[in-house]
ROTOR-167210 format. One record per residue (C-alpha): residue in one letter; y, x, z. Coordinates in steps of 0.5 Angstrom, whole numbers, plus 500, padded with zeros to 3 digits. Each point is the difference from the previous one (the first is absolute). Layout:
AYXZ;...
This chain:
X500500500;X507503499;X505500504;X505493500;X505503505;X501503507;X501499507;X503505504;X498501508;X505504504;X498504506;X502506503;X495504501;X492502497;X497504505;X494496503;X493496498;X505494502;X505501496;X495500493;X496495503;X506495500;X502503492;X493500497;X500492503;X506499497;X498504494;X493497499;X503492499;X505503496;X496502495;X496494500;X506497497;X502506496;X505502504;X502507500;X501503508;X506504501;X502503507;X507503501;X500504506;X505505504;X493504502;X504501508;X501494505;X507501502;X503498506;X507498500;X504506502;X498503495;X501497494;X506503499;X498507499;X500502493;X493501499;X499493502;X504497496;X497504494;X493497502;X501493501;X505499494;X492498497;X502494502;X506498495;X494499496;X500493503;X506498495;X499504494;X492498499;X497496496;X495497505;X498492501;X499500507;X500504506;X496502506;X504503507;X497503505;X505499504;X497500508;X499508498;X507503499;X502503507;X508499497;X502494500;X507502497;X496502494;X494493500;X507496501;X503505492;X493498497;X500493502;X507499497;X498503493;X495495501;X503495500;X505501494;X494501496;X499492501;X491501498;X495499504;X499504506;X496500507;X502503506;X493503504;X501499508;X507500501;X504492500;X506500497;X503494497;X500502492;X492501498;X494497502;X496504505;X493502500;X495502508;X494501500;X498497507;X500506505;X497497505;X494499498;X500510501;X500501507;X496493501;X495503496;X500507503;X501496508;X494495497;X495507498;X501504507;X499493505;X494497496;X497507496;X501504507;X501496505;X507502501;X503496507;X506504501;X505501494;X506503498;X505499495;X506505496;X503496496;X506502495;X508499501;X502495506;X502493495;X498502493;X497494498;X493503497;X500504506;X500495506;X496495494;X495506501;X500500507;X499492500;X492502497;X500504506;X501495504;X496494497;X493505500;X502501508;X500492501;X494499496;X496504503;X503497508;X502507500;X507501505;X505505498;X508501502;X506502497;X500506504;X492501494;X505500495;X504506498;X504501494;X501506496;X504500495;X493501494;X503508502;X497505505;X503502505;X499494505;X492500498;X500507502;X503498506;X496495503;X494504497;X502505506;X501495504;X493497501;X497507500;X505502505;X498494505;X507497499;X497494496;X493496501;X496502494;X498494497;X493499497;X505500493;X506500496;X502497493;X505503497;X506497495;X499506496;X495506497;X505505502;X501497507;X493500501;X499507498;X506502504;X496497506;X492503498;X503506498;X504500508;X494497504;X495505497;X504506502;X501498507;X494499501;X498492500;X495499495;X500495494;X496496498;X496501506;X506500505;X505496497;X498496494;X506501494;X502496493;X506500495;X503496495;X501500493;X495504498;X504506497;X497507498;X501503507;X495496504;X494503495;X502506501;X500502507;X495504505;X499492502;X500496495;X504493501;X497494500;X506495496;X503495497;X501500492;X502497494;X506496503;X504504495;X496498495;X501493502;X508500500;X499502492;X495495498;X505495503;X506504497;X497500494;X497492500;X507498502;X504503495;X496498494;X500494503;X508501499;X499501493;X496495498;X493502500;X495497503;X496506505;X494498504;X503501508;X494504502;X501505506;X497506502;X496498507;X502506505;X495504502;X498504506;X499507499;X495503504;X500507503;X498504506;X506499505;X497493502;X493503501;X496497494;X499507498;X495502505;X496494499;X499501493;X506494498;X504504495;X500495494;X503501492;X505495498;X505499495;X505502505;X496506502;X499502492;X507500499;X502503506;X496506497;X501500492;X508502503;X498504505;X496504494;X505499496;X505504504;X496505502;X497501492;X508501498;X500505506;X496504498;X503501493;X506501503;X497507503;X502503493;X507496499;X507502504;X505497499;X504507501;X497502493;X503494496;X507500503;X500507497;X497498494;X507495501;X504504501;X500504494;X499495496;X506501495;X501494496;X497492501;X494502495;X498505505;X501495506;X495494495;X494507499;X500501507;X500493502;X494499495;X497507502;X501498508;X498493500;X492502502;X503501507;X501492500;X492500499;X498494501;X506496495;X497498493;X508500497;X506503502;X507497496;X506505502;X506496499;X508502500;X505495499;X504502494;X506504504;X496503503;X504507500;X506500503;X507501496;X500506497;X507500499;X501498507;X494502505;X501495504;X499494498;X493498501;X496494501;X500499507;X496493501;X496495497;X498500492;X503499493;X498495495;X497505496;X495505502;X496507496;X492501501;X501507501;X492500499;X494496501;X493504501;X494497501;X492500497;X503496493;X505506498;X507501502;X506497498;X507503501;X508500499;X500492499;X506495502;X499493503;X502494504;X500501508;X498493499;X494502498;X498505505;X497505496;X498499491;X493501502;X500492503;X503497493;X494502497;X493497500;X497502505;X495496505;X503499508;X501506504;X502503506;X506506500;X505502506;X507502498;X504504505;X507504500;X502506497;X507503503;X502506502;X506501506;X503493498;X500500493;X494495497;X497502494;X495494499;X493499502;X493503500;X494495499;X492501501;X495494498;X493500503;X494498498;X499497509;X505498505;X495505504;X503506496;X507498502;X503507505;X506500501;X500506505;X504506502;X497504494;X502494495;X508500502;X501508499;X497499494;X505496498;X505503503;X498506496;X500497493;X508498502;X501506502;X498503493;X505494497;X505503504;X499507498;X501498493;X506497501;X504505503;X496505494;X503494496;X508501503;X498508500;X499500493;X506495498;X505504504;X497506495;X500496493;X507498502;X502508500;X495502494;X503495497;X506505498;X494505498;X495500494;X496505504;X495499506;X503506505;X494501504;X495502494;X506502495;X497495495;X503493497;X501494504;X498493497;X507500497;X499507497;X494498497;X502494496;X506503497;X495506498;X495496497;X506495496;X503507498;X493502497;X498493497;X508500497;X500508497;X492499496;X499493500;X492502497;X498504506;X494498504;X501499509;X496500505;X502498506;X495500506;X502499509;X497505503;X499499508;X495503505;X497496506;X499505506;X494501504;X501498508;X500506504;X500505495;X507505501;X503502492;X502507500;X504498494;X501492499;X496497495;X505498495;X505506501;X493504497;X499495495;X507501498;X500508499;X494499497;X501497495;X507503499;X495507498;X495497496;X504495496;X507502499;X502494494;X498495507;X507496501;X498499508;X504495505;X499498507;X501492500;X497499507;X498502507;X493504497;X501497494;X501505494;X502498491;X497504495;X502499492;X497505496;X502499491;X494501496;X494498498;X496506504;X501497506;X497493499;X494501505;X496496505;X503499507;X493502502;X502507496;X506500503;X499501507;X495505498;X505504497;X505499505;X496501506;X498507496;X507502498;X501499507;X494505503;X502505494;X508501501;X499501508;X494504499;X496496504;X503501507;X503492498;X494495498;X501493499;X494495498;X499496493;X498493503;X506500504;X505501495;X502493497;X503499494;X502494495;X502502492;X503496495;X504502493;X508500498;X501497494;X507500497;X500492502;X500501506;X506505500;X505494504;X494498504;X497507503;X502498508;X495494499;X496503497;X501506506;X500494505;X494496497;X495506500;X504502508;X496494501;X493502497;X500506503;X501496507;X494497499;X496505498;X501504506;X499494504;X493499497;X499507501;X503500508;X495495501;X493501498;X499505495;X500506504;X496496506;X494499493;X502506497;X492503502;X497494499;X503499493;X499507498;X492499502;X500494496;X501502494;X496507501;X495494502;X501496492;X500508496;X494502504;X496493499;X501496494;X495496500;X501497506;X502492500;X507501502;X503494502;X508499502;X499495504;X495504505;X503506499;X508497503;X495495505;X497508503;X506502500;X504493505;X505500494;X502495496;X500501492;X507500499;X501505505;X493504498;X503501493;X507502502;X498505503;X494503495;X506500495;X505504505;X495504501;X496503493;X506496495;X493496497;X498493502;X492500504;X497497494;X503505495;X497506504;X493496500;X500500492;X502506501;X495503503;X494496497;X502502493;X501508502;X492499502;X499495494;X503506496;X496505503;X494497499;X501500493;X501506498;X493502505;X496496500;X495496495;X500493504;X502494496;X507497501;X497494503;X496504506;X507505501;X504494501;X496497505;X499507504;X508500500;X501493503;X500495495;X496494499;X502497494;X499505495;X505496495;X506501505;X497507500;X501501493;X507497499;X502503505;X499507498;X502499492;X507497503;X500507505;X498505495;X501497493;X493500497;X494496503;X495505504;X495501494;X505503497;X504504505;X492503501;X499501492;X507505501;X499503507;X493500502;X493499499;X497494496;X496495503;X493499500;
């Protein structure tokens, strides 16, 4: 099924099981009914007094999507913001939006509100210790004094006492905030005598009764022997402790459900109301462990899937540093170096299918007057920087904010993407959205932010470069000459050529953009572009040489001697290279990148087009070379040692790029980069190279040749050697070898 639309669900973070518990409830339903999901999130759960700080204001300026997105309804988490300045913002870009809309746990009078009953949580935990354990005397830590879903929590707790003709007293009641610090004291409390221990205590929380194990059994009081424990929500902490929790799950999962249920209700699709029943979760801290009573459920399951999940992601994290990419950033020299590294760097967000990097469409500050920048909210228009995922890469392509990113106009069936801002020291750049296959693979942890804020710092290197490089182009606008390397600037360049073109209407030019894409960690006694440019100078002396950019180098030469491959080219250039410096300067071929084209005398009024047009070529190419090539270099040179060795293997494209984890496009590309010939080319190549062999060698017929060279259809054998050597194989025999039998 495509995708009919979108509904966007606003939370303030995702860093627990409960969070993606709540999307993939919603997300589940919304695809049913053709909906994409899209989360809009400000990844850090602020408090008031700090929303006023730069950095804040950066990462919740997401949150103007609400009004430039094309959505047609919206879910609100509201009850899980800390800063009610900010719930009460968000609530009035709701409002001015006029669609539906439904708030989750948080009365408010504009929008519907859905609950999940939460009573029914320490009803059922209270229920377990008093029937399952005989439990006679019973504490309660509920959460804040007067939230309603606290005291409705509480409730639970009281109902259980009163249905097993059970008696407690307020003074058995304690609240704790759904925090630490008053767990971890009353757990020190009763281990030091100054509190009765009870049988058992329920706890409104999973991180209140961890606080609480945790503290009982560091003190000495036993648990479940002495006191018996449970917690409340099912989170990921509960599973993994010393003593695991038994808990109460899925009421995330429920608020979803109802959340998603009402708001197609609000569209006018009709929805079947069904609900997640909550589920206890049975751990070791109520004493089932010892007697074998650990049961698997689907809670359980869940609580698990995330906890391998986190730890899987962990784990590949050990050879990624966020250290490396912000260097990386930061020496990237223009936006097409910040698009190679994203796309290089975006494995360090392993578990996202799809990764959009979009900038609004002023991004950059004035260059004329630095500034002036965006400070907040987003424009009508904005750029996709790049879009990578398994199905290819799009880059450099303007749409609508409405649209929230180009991939989403397009058909594709109902997905699930977060997006989340890009700033840097209170300027917005835009936003960066990850689609997922599962809520389960949603982490937006520390490591996720500083990954961010890397890719905006990278935005902002490119800036001041960009202002850098304004600044000088208005000084060497008075000049024709490049001070720094004693060439041609790009205005010198255009003028020399047009001269050229205008003194011998006839001649023949050829202009290629040279650039040199620097290895990491790698010192340059002499910088690459420098020894590129006096080695030309010494070995070609007729060369018309200009430095049009940061790196990037011009060079026209007349005549017809020079119309070459850019395969040669390199070649030559990194020899003219090794030779003038006598081999105390290296630099290696498959890292010069160039792209060539020819100057006719039409294009005299037209050369800094042309210059511009193959500029960004150029860019291209060394983006598709910082992104994978290097990284394949081994295993395509194998590759294709592979084919010439073996001919007569049944080589299949399709194989071959599913061997490899690469889509077809990309496999291509980078074969093409690498040895200036497509795949299949050399696989002809390399056949007909034995077929020819075998012909002058040997006396087995034709037909049994082309079978031991990798053909199965000997038609398409022979018209495929006569289109390749201009005659059919019999005849190519008849001149160059022995005759058949």
């Amino acid at each position: 099924m495509d995708s009919i639309g979108k509904i966007a669900v606003i939370l303030p973070q995702i860093s627990s099981n409960t969070e993606t518990g709540f999307i993939d409830a919603i997300h589940a339903k919304a695809c049913q009914f053709g909906y994409d999901t899209i989360i809009i999130s400000g990844v850090i759960n602020y408090v008031d007094q700090h929303l006023d700080m730069s950095y804040s204001k950066g990462q919740i300026n997401i949150y103007d999507l609400i009004l430039h997105g094309n959505f047609d309804g919206f879910i609100f988490e509201a009850n899980s913001f800390c800063s009610s300045r900010l719930r009460n913002n968000i609530m009035e870009l709701l409002r001015k939006r006029d669609i539906p809309c439904v708030a989750v746990n948080y009365q408010q009078p504009y929008f519907p509100v859905v609950s999940a009953d939460e009573e029914v949580q320490l009803y059922l935990s209270s229920m377990h210790l008093i029937k399952h354990h005989g439990c006679r005397k019973l504490y309660c830590i509920g959460g804040n004094k007067g939230d309603i879903p606290s005291e409705k929590r509480i409730d639970g707790f009281r109902r259980a006492m009163d249905e097993a003709g059970l008696s407690f007293s307020d003074s058995d009641i304690f609240y704790g905030d759904y925090w630490r610090q008053i767990p971890h004291q009353i757990a020190l409390d009763i281990a030091e005598g100054r509190l009765a221990k009870p049988d058992g205590i329920v706890c409104g929380s999973d991180i209140m009764a961890v606080e609480l194990v945790r503290t009982l059994c560091e003190n000495g009081v036993r648990v479940p022997e002495d006191v018996k424990v449970t917690g409340c929500d099912g989170s990921v902490i509960s599973q993994n402790e010393r003593v695991t929790l038994t808990t109460v799950a899925g009421q995330e999962r429920r608020n979803g459900t109802l959340a998603i249920n009402k708001l197609l209700e609000l569209m006018g699709k009709e929805a079947e109301n069904g609900d997640i029943p909550t589920e206890l979760v049975i751990g070791e801290s109520c004493g089932c462990g010892d007697c074998g009573g650990i049961r698997r459920s689907k809670s359980l399951s869940d609580i698990h899937e995330y906890s391998g999940t986190v730890f899987s992601i962990l784990e590949q994290r050990k050879t990624n540093s966020h250290g490396e990419m912000i260097r990386r950033m930061s020496e990237c020299k223009d936006i097409y170096d910040v698009i190679g590294t994203f796309m290089g760097c975006c494995y360090m967000i392993s578990t996202g299918i799809k990764a959009e990097l979009c900038l609004c469409d002023d991004w950059c500050r004035d260059l004329d007057d630095p500034s002036v920048y965006r400070r907040g909210g987003l424009p009508d228009n904005m750029i996709l920087a790049i879009e990578a995922s398994y199905d290819g890469i799009e880059k450099m392509k303007d749409f609508m904010t409405k649209d929230i990113s180009p991939s989403l106009s397009k058909p594709h069936s109902p997905r699930l993407t977060v997006v989340t801002s890009l700033h840097y020291k209170g300027q917005i750049f835009g936003y960066v959205g990850f689609t997922y296959r599962k809520a389960v693979h949603i982490i937006l942890d520390e490591f996720y932010t500083n990954w961010c804020d890397a890719v905006a710092s990278g935005l902002n290197t490119v800036q001041n470069r960009m202002y850098k490089d304004h600044v000088n182009e208005r000084i060497e606008s008075l000049s024709e000459f490049a001070p720094v390397l004693g060439i041609y600037n790009k205005r010198g360049l255009i003028n020399k050529l047009m001269s050229i073109i205008a003194e011998n209407s006839g001649s023949h030019l050829s202009l290629t953009l040279i650039t040199y894409i620097k290895e990491e960690r790698v010192h340059y006694s002499v910088p690459p572009v420098n020894s590129i440019v006096n080695a030309i100078r010494l070995n070609d002396g007729s060369a018309v040489l200009a430095s049009i950019g940061d790196g990037m180098l011009a060079y026209a030469v007349s005549g017809e001697g020079h119309d070459i491959s850019e395969i040669s080219l390199t070649n030559n250039i990194a020899e003219w290279v090794r030779d003038s410096y006598k081999g105390s300067v290296e630099i290696k071929q498959e890292r010069i990148a160039v792209v060539s084209c020819p100057v006719s005398q039409t294009d005299i009024f037209s050369i800094d087009s042309l210059i511009s047009s193959s500029e960004d070529k150029l860019k291209g190419k060394i983006i598709s070379l910082s992104s994978g090539i290097f990284s394949y270099k081994d295993r395509f040179n194998s590759l294709r040692d592979d084919i010439f060795r073996h001919p007569e293997k049944e080589w299949n494209i399709e194989a071959i790029t599913r061997s490899m984890g690469l889509s077809k496009s990309h496999f291509h590309r980078i074969y093409k980069e690498l040895f200036d010939t497509s795949c299949k080319d050399d696989i002809i190549t390399s056949r007909m190279k034995k077929v020819k062999w075998m012909l002058e060698n040997t006396s087995l017929s034709a037909l049994q040749i082309s079978e031991q060279c990798g053909y199965s259809n000997y038609s398409h054998f022979t018209r495929q050697f006569t289109s390749r050597m201009g005659m059919p194989p019999s005849a190519y025999r008849r001149s160059n070898g022995q005759k058949g039998k």
